[in-house]
DOTOR-572717 format. One record per residue: residue number from 1; residue in one letter; x, y, z of N, C-alpha, C, O in turn. Coordinates in steps of 0.05 Angstrom, whole numbers. Example, Ala and Ser with C-alpha at 12.3 -4.5 7.8 and 13.67 -1.06 7.14 Angstrom:
2
> n;res;nc1;nc2;nc3;cac1;cac2;cac3;cc1;cc2;cc3;oc1;oc2;oc3
> 1;A;264;-114;156;246;-90;156;264;-66;156;285;-66;169
> 2;S;257;-45;142;273;-21;143;258;1;157;268;23;161
This chain:
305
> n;res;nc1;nc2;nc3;cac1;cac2;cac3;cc1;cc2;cc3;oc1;oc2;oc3
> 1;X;3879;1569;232;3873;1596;224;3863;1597;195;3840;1606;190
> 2;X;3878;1588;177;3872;1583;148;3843;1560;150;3829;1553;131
> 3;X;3840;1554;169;3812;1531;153;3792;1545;166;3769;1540;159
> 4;X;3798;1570;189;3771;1590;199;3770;1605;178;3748;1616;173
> 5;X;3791;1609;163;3784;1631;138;3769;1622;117;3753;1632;101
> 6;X;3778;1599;122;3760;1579;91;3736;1575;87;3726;1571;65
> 7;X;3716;1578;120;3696;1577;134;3683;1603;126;3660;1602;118
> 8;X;3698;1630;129;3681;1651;131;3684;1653;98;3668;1668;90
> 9;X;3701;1640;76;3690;1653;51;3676;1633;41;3665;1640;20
> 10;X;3671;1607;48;3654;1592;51;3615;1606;52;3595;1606;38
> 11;X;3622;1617;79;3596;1633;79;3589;1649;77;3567;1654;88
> 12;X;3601;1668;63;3597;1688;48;3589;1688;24;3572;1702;13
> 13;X;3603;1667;15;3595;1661;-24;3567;1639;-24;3556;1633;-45
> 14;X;3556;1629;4;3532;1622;10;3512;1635;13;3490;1628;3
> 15;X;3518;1663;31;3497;1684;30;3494;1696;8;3472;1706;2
> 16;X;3521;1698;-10;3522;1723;-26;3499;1701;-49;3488;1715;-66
> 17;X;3493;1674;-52;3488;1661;-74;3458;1665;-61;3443;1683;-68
> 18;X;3454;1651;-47;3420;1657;-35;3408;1690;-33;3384;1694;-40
> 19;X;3423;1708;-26;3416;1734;-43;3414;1742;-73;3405;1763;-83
> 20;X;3422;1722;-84;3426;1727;-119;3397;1705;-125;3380;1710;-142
> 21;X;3397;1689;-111;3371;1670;-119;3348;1686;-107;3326;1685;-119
> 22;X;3351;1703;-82;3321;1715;-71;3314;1743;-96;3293;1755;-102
> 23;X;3337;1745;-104;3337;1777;-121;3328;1763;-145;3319;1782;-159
> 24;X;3326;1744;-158;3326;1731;-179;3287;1728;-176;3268;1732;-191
> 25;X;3290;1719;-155;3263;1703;-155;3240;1726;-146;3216;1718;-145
> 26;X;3246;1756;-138;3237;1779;-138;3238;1790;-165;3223;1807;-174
> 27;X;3253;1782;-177;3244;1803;-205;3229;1780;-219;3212;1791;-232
> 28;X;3227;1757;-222;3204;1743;-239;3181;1744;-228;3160;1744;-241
> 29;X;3182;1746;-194;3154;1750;-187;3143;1770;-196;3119;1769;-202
> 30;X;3159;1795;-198;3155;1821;-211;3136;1827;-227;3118;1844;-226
> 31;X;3144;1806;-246;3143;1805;-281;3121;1788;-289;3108;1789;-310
> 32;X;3117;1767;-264;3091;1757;-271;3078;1757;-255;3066;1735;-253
> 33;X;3073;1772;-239;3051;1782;-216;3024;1792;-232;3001;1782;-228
> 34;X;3032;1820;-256;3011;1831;-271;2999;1806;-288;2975;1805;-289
> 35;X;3009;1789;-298;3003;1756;-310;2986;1749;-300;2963;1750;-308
> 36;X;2995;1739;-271;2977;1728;-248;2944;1741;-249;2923;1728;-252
> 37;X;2946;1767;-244;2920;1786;-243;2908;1778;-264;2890;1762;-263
> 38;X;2913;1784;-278;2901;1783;-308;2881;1753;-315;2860;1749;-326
> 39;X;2895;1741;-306;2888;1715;-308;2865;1713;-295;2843;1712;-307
> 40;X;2870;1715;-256;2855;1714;-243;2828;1732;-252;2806;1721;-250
> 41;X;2828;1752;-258;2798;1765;-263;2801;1757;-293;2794;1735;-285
> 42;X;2803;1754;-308;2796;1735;-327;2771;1716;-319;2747;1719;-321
> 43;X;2790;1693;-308;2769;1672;-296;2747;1679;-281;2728;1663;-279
> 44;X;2749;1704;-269;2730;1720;-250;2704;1725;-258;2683;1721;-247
> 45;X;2713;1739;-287;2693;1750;-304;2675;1724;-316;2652;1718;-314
> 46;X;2697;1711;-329;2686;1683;-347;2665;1670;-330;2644;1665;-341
> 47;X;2666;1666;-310;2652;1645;-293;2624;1668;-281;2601;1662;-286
> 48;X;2628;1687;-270;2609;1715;-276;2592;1707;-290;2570;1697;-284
> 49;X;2599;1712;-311;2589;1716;-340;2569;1681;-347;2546;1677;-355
> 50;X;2589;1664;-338;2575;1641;-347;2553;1628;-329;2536;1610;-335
> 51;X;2558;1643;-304;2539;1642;-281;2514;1654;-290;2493;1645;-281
> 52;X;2513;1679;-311;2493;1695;-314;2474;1679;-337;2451;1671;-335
> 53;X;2489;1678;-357;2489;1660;-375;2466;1635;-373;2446;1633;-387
> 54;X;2470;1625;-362;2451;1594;-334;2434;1604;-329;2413;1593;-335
> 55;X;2434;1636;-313;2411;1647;-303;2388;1644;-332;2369;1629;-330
> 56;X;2391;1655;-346;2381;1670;-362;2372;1647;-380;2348;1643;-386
> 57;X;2395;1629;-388;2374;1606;-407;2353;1592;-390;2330;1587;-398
> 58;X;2364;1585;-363;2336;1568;-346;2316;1585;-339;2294;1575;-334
> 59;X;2321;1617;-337;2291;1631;-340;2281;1630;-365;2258;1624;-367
> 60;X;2290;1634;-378;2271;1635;-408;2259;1596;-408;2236;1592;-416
> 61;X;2275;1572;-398;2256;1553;-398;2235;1552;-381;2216;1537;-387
> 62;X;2236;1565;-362;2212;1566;-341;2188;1582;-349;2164;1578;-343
> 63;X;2202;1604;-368;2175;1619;-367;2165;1603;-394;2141;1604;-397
> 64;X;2175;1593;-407;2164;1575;-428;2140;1549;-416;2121;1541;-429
> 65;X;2146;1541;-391;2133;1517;-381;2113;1538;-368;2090;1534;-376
> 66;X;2114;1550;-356;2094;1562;-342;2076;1579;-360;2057;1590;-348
> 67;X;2078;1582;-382;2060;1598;-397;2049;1577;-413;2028;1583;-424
> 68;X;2058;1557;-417;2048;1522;-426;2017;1515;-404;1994;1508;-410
> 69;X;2032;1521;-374;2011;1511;-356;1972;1529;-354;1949;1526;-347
> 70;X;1997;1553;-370;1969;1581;-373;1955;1566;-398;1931;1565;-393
> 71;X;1960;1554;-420;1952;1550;-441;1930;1523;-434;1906;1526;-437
> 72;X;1939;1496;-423;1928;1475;-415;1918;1479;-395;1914;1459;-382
> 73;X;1910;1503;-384;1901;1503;-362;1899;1495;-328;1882;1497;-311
> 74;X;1928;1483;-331;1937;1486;-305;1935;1495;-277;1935;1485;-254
> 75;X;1934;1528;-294;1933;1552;-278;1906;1552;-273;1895;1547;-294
> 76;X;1888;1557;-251;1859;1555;-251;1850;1594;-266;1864;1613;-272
> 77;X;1826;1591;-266;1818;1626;-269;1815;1636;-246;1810;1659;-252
> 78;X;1814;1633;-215;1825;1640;-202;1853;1650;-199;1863;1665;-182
> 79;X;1858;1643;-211;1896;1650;-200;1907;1662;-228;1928;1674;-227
> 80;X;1894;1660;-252;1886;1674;-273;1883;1702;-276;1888;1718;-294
> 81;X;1868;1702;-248;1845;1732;-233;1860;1745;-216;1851;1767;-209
> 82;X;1887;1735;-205;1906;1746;-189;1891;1745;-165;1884;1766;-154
> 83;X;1884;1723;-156;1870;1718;-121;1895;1711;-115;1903;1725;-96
> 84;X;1906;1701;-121;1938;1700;-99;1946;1717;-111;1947;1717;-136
> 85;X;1957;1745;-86;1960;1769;-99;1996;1768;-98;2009;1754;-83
> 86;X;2005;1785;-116;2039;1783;-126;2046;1758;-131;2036;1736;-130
> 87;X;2064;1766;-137;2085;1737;-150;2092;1704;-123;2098;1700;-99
> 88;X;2087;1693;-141;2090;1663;-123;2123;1659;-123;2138;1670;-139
> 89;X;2129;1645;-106;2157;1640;-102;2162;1614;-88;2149;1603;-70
> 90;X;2191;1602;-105;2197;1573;-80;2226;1577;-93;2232;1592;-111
> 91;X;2243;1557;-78;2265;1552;-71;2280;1526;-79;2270;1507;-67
> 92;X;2295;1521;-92;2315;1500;-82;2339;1503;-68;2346;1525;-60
> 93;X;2354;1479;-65;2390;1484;-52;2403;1506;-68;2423;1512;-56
> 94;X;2400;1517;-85;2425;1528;-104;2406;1551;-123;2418;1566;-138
> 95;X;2381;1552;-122;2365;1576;-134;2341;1590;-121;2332;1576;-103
> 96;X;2330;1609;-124;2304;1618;-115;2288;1634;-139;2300;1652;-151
> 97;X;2265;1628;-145;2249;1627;-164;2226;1634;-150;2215;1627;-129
> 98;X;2218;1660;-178;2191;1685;-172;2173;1684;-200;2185;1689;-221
> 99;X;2146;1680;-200;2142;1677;-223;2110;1691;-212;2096;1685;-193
> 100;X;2105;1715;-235;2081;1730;-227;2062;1728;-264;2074;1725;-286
> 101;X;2046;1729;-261;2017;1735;-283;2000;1753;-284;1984;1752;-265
> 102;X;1997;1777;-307;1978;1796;-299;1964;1795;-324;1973;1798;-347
> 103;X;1942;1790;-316;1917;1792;-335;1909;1817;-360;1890;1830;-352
> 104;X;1914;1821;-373;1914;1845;-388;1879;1866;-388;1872;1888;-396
> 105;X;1867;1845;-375;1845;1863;-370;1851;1882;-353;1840;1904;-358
> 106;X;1868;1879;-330;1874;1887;-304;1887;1914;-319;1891;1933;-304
> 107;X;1893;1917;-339;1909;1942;-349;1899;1956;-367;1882;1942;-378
> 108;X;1901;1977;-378;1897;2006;-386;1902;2006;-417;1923;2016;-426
> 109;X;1881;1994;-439;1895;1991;-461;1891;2028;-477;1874;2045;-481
> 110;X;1922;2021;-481;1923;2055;-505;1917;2066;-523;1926;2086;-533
> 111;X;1886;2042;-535;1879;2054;-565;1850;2048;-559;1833;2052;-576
> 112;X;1845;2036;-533;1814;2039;-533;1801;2053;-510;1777;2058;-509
> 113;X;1817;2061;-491;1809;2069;-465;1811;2108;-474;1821;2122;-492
> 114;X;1790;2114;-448;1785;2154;-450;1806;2155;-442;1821;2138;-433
> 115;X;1807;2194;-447;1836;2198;-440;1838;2212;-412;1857;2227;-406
> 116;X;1810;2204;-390;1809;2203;-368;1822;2176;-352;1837;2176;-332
> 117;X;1809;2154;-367;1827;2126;-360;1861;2125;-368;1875;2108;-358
> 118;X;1867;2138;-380;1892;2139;-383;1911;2162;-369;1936;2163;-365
> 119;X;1891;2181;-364;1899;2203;-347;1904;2183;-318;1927;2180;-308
> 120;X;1881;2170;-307;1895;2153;-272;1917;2138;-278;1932;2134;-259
> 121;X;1927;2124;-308;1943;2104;-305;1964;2128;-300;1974;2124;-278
> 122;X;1974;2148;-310;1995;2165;-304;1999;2172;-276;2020;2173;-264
> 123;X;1977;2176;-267;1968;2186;-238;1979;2167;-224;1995;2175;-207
> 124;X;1974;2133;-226;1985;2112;-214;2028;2110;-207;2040;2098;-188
> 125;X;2038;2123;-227;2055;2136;-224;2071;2155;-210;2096;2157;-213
> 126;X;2055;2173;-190;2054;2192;-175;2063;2221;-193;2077;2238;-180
> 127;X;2057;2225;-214;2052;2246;-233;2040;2270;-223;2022;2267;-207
> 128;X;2045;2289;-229;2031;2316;-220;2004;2308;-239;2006;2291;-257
> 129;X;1977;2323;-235;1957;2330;-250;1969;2337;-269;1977;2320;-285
> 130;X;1973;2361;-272;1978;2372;-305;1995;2361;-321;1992;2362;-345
> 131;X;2020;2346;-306;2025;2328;-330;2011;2308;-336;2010;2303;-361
> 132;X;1996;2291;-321;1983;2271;-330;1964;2272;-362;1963;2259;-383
> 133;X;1948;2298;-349;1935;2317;-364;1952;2322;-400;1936;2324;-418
> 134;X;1973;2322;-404;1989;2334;-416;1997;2307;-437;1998;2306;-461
> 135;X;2002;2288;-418;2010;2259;-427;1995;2243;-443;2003;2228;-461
> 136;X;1962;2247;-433;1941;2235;-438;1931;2251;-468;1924;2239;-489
> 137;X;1932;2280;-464;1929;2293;-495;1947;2282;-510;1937;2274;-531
> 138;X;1964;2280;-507;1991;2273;-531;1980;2246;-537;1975;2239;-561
> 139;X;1974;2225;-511;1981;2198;-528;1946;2200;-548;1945;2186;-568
> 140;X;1926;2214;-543;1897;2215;-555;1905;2221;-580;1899;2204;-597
> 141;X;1919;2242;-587;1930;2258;-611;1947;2236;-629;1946;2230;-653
> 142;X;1957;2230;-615;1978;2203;-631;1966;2188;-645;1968;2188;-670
> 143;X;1943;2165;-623;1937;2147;-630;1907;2152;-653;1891;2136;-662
> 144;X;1911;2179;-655;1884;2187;-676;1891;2191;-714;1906;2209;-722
> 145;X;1876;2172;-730;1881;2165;-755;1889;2199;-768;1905;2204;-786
> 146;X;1872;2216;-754;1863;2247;-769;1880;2259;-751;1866;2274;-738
> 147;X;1908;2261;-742;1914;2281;-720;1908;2307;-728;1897;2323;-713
> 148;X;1919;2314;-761;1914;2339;-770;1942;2351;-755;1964;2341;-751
> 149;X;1930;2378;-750;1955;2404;-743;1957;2392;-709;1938;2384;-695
> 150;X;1978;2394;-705;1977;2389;-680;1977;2410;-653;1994;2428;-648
> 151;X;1959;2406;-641;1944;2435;-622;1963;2441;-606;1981;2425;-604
> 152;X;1962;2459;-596;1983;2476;-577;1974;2459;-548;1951;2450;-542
> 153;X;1998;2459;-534;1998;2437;-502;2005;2415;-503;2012;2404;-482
> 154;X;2006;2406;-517;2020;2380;-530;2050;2373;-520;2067;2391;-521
> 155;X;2058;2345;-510;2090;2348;-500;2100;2339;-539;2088;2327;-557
> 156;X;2122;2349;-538;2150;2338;-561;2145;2316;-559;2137;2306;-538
> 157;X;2149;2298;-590;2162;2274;-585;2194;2269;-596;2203;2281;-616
> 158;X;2202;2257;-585;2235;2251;-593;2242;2240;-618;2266;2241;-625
> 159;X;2223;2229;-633;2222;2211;-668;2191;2223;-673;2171;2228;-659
> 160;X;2201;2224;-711;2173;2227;-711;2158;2204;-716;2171;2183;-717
> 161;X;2133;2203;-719;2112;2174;-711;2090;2181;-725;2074;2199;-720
> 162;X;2090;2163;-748;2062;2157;-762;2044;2152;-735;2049;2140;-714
> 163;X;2014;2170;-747;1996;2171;-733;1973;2151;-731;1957;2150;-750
> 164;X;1966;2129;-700;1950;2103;-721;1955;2096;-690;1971;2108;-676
> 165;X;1932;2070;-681;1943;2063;-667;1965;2047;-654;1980;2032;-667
> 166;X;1964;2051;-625;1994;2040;-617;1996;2012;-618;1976;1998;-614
> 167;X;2026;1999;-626;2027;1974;-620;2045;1960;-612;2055;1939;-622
> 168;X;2054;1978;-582;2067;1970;-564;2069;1997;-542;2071;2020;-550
> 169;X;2068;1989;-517;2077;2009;-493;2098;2024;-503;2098;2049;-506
> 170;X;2119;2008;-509;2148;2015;-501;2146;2050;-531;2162;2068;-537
> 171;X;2128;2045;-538;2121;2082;-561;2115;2105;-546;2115;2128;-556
> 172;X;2110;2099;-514;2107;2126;-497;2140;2127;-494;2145;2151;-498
> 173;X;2155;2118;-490;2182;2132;-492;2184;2149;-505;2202;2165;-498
> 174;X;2168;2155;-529;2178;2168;-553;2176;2201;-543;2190;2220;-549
> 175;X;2156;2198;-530;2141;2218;-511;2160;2240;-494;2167;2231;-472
> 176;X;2170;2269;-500;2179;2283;-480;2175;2290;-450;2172;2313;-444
> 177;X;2176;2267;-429;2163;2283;-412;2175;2297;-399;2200;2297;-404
> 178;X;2165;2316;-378;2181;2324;-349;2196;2309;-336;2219;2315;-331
> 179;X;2180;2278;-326;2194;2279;-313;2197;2243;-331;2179;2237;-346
> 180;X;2216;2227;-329;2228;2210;-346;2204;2184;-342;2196;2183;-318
> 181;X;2196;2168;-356;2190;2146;-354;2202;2121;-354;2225;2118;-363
> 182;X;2186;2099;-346;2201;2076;-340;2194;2047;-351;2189;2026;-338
> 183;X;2194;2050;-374;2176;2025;-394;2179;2000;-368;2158;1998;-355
> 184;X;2189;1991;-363;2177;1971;-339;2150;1978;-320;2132;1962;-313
> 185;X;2152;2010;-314;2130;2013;-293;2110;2023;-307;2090;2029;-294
> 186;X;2110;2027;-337;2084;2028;-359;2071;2002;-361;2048;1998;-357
> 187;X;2091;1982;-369;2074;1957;-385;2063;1947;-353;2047;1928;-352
> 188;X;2072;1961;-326;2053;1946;-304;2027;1966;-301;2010;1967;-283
> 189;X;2029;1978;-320;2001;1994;-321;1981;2001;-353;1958;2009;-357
> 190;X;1999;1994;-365;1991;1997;-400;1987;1969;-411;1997;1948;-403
> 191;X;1966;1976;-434;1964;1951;-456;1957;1957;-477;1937;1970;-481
> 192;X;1976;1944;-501;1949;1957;-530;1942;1920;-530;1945;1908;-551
> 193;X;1936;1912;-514;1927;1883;-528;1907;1877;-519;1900;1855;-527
> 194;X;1886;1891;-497;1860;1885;-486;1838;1888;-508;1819;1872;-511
> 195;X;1843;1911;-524;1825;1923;-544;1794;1927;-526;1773;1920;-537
> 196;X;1794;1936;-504;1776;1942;-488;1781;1967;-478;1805;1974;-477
> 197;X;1759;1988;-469;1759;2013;-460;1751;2009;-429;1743;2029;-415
> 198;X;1753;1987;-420;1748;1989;-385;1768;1978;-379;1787;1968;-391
> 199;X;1760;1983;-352;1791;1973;-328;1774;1954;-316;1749;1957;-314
> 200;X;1789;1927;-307;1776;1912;-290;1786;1912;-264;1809;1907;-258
> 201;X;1767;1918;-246;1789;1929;-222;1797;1908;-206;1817;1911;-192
> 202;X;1782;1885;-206;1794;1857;-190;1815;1849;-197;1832;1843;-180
> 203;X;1822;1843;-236;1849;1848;-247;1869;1862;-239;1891;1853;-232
> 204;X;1861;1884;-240;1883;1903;-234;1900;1914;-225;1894;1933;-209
> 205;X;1924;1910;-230;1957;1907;-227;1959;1925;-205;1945;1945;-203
> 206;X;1978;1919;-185;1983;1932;-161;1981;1964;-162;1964;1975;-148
> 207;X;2002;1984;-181;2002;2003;-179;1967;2023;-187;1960;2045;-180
> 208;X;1953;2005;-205;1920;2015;-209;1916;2009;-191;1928;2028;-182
> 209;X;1909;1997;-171;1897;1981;-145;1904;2009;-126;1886;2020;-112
> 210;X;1929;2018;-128;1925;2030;-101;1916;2058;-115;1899;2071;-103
> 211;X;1926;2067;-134;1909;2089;-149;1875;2085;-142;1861;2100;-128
> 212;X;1869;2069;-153;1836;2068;-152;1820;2063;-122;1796;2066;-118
> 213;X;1841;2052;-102;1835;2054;-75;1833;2085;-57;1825;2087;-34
> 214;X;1842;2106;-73;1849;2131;-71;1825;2145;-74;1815;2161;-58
> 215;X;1814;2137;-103;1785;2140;-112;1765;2125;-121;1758;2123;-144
> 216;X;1749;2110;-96;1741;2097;-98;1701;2108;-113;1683;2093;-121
> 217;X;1701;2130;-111;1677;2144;-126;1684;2151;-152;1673;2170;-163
> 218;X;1704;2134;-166;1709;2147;-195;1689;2144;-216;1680;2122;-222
> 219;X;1683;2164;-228;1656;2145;-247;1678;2139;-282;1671;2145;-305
> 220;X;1697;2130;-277;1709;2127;-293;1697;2093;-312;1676;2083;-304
> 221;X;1706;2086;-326;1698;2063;-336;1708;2038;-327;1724;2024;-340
> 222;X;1696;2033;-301;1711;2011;-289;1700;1984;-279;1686;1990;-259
> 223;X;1700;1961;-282;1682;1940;-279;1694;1926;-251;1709;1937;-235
> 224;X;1684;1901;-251;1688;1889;-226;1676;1867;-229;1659;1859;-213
> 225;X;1683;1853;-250;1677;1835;-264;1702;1816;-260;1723;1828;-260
> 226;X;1705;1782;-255;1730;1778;-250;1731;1749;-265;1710;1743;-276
> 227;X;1748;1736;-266;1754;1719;-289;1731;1704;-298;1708;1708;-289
> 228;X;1737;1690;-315;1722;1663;-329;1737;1638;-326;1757;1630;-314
> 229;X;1722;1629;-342;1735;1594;-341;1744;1597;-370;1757;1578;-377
> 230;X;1741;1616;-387;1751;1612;-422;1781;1613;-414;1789;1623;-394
> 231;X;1798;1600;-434;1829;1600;-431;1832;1622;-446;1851;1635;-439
> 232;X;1817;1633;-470;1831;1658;-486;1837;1676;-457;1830;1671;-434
> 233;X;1855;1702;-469;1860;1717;-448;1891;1732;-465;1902;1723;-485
> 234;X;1897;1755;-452;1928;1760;-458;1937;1760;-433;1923;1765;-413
> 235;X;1963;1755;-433;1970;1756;-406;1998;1762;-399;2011;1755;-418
> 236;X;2017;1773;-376;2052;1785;-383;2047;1765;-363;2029;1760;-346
> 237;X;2068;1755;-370;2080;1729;-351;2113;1730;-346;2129;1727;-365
> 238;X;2120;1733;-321;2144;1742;-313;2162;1717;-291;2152;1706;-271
> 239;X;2180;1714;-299;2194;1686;-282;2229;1704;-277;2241;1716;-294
> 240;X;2235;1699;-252;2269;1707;-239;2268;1688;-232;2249;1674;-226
> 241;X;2297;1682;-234;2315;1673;-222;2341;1678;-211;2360;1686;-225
> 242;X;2343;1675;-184;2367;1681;-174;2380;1661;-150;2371;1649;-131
> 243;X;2403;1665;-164;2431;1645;-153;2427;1645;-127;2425;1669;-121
> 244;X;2424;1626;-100;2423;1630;-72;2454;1641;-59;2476;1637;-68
> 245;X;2448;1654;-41;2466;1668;-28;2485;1687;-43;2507;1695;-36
> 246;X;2472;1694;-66;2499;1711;-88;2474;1734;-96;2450;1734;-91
> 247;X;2489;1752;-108;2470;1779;-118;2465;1770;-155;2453;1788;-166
> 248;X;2467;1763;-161;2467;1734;-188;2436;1733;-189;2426;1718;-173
> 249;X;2416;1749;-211;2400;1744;-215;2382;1759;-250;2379;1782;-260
> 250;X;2371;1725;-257;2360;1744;-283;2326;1752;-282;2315;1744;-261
> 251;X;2311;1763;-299;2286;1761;-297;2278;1763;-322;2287;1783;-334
> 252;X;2261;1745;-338;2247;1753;-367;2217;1748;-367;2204;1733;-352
> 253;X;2208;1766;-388;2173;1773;-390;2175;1773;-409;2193;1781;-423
> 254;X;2144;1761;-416;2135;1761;-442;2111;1769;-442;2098;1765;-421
> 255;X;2097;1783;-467;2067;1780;-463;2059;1762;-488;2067;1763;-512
> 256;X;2038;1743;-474;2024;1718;-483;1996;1722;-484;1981;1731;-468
> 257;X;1992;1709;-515;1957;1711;-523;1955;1676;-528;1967;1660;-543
> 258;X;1934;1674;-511;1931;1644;-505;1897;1648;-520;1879;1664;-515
> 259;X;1899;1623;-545;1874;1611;-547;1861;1641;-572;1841;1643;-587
> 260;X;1872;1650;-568;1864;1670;-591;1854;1672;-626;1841;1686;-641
> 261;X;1873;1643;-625;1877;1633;-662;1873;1602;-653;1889;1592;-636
> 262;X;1847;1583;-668;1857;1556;-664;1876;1550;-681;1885;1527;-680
> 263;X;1885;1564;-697;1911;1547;-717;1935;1556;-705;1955;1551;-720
> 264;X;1942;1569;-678;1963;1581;-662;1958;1587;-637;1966;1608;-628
> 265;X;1946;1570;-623;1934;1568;-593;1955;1592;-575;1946;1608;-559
> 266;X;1972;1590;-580;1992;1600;-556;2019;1612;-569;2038;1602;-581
> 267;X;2013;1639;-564;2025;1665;-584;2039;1689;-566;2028;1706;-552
> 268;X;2065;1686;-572;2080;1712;-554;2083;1732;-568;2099;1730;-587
> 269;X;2072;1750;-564;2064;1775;-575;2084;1799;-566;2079;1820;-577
> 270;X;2103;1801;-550;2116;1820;-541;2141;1797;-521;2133;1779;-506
> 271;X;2162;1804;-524;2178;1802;-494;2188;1832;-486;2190;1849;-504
> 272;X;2194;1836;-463;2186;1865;-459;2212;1854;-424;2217;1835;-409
> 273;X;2219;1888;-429;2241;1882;-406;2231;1890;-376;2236;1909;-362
> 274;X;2217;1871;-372;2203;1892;-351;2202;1867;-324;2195;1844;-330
> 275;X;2207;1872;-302;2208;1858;-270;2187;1842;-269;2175;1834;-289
> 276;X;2180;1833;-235;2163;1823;-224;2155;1851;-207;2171;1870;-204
> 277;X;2135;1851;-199;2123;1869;-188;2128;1882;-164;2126;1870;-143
> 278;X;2134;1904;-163;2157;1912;-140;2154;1893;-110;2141;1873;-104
> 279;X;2172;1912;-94;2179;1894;-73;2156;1891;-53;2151;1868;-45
> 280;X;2143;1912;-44;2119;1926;-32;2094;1907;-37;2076;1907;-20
> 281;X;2093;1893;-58;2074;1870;-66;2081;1840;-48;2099;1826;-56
> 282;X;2067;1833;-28;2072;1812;-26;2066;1782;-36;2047;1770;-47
> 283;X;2093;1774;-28;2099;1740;-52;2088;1725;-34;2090;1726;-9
> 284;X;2076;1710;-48;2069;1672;-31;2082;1655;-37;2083;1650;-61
> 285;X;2094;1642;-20;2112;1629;-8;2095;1599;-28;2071;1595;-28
> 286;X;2113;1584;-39;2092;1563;-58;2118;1540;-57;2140;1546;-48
> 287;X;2110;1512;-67;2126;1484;-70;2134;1492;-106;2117;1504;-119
> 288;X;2159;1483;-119;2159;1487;-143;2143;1469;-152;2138;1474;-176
> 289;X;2129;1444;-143;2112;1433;-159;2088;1439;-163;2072;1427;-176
> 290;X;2084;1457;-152;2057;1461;-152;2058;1485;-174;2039;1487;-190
> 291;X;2088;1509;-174;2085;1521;-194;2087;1510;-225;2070;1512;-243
> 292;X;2107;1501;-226;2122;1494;-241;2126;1458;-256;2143;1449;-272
> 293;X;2102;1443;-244;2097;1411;-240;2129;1399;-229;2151;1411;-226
> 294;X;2119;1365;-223;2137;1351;-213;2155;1342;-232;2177;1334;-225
> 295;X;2150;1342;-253;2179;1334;-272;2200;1355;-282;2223;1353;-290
> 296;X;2181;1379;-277;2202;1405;-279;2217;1403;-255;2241;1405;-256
> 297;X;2202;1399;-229;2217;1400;-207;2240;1381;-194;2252;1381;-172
> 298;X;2240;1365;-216;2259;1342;-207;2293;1349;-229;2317;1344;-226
> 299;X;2278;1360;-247;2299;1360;-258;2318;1388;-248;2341;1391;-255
> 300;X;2301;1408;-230;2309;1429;-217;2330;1419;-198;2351;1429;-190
> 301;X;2318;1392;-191;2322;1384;-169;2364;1382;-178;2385;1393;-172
> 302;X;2352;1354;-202;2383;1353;-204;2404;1373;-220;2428;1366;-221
> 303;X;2395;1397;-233;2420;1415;-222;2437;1418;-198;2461;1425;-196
> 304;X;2422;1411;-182;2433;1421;-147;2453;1395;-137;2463;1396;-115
> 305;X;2457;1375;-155;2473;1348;-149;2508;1352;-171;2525;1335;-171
């Protein structure tokens, strides 16, 4: 009788101890559960971040090599001329890479073009008339040494702005409009670096293209004139990159004056935050060696090892 009793406080002071160790080991989990989190998105972010990080230094080397290939001529004036139309694209195991070129003839410069040619580039936009109208007075007024009093119809600008010409897109921000602009979908239609008053329409950047396909009787100032074999030229040269199978992607542009100065052959004149050419543009499908040569592509290669 006494050794069944011995048994049951036996196991009682067994349960009652393994309840004191499960209660024990519930309040530290408690206490470092928020630890745990913390940690974990920590590392979440870090590696995020350092993922982006990768992105962004190996685009800025690509678009460095590929605006090398514009300079030595690599790139033919064909493809100079945008005959392979949108951005070229290829692939490895572990990235996908978009790299587009637009000729600055192909665009709308802001201190030499009428302010009918600058009226379609707004139009290319899908702008009402009268603002375009409205946009095109302002930037004429601006870019004039004499503005004088400034005439009634005119939009606000948001800073005020010595009067002279422009020397950079991203100064139509400055600009009040109706309806908001989008310095990316300007510089794919603006330039102050052509120093030319025509449009070249073989050049010319997707969103002029379908504008001017609209009006094809424009007696605007427009040529159809299409590359050379000279390497001078300005040109926005745009390279992405993005991580395979992840939403992980960077894109950088620059605009480049090749051959302009022999004592500075190859001159970046602007980097500018602006895409590859929307989606609606179709890409050709290309080998990275052919974009990008075979020693760039090998060393692409061994990231992926």
């Amino acid at each position: 009788m006494s050794l069944q009793s011995t048994d049951n406080q036996e196991s009682s002071q067994a349960g009652f101890t393994l309840v004191a160790v499960l209660g024990f080991l519930f309040v530290v989990a408690l206490f470092a559960m928020p630890f745990v989190i913390v940690v974990k998105s920590n590392f979440m972010v870090s590696s995020h971040l350092l993922s982006q990080k990768r992105l962004e230094f190996l685009a800025e080397g690509l678009l460095e090599v590929y605006a090398l290939q514009v300079l030595s001529g690599a790139i033919s004036a064909d493809r100079r001329a945008n005959a392979e139309p949108g951005p070229q694209s290829c692939s490895t195991p572990e990235f996908r890479f978009s790299v587009s070129i637009q000729d600055h003839r192909g665009l709308i410069d802001l201190n030499s073009s009428s302010i009918a040619l600058i009226q379609l580039g707004f139009e290319a936009l899908s702008l009402s008339r009268e603002e375009t109208k409205q946009i095109a007075r302002t930037i004429a007024h601006m870019r004039s040494v004499r503005n004088g009093v400034r005439p009634q119809g005119l939009l606000p600008l948001r800073i005020d702005r010595p009067s002279g010409r422009f020397v950079s897109v991203l100064e139509l921000m400055d600009i009040e409009t109706p309806t908001p602009l989008n310095h990316a979908e300007l510089s794919q239609i603006f330039t102050v670096h052509s120093r030319s008053g025509r449009l070249n329409r073989i050049l010319a950047s997707a969103p002029l293209k379908r504008v001017l396909e609209a009006t094809p009787n424009s007696k605007l100032p427009i040529t159809g004139i299409g590359a050379n074999d000279s390497k001078k030229g300005t040109y926005t040269i745009s390279v992405s990159v993005a991580k395979a199978e992840t939403f992980l992607q960077h894109t950088m542009a620059r605009i480049v004056a090749v051959g302009q100065s022999p004592h500075n052959p190859f001159q970046t004149l602007e980097a500018i935050n602006v895409g590859l050419p929307e989606e609606r543009t179709p890409v050709t499908n290309s080998s990275c060696n052919s974009i990008f040569g075979r020693g760039v592509t090998q060393i692409l290669a061994q990231e992926n090892e």
